[in-house]
C-alpha positions in Angstrom: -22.6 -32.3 -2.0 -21.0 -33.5 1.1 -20.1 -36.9 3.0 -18.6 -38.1 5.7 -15.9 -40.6 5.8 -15.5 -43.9 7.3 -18.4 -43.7 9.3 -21.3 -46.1 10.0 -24.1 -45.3 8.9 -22.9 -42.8 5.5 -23.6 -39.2 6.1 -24.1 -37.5 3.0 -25.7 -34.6 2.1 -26.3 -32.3 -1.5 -28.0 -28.8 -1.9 -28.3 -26.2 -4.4 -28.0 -23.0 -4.0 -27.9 -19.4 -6.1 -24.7 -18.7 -5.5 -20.9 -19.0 -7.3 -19.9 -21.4 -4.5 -21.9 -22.8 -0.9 -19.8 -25.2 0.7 -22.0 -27.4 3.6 -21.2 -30.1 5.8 -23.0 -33.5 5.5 -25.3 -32.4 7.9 -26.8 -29.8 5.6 -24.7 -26.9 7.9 -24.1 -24.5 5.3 -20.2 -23.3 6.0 -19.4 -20.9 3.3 -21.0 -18.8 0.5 -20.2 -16.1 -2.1 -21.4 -14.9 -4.7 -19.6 -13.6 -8.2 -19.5 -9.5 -8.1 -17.2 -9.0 -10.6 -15.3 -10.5 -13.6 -13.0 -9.4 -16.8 -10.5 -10.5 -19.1 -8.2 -11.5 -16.0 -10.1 -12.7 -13.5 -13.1 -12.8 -11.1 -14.5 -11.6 -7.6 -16.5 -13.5 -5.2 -17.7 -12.1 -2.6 -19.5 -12.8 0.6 -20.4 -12.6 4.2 -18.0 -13.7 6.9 -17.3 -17.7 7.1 -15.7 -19.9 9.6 -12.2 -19.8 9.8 -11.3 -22.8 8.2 -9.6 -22.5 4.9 -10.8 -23.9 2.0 -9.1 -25.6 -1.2 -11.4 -24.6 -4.1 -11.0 -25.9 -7.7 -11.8 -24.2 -10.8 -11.8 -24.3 -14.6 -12.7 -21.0 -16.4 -13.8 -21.5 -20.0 -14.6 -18.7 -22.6 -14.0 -17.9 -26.1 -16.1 -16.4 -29.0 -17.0 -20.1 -29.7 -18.2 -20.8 -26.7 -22.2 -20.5 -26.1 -24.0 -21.2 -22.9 -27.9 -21.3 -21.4 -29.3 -21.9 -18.1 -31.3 -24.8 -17.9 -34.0 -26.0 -15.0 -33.9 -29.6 -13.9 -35.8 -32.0 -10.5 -33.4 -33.2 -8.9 -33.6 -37.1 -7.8 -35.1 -37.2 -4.4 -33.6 -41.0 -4.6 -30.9 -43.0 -5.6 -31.5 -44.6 -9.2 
């Protein structure tokens, strides 16, 4: 999701997409996408096709462990506020 600020009326926008991370402006401009090629013990790749130049700040939490179970789940989204 995106939004921008202090401006009259909001702009705000929020996609989904099949990748590891899409960043997009609240216009719906998609900016940046990768996708996850790789991971091990250590670490991860992502890796994707050239973006702006604009660096990004991207935050992460990595969880794993043998007690740790997962499943992919479908969902609608809202198409409005509740």
């Amino acid at each position: 999701m995106s939004g921008k600020d202090a401006v009259s009326p909001t702009r705000a926008s929020r996609r989904m997409a099949k990748k590891a991370v899409s960043i997009v402006q609240w216009d719906m401009a998609t900016i940046a996408e990768a996708d996850m090629t790789a991971w091990d013990t250590s670490g991860f790749t992502l890796d994707g096709p050239p973006n702006d130049t604009t660096p990004y700040v991207v935050h992460y939490i990595a969880i794993g462990g043998p007690a740790v179970s997962s499943k992919v789940i479908s969902w609608q989204t809202p198409t409005s506020a509740a």
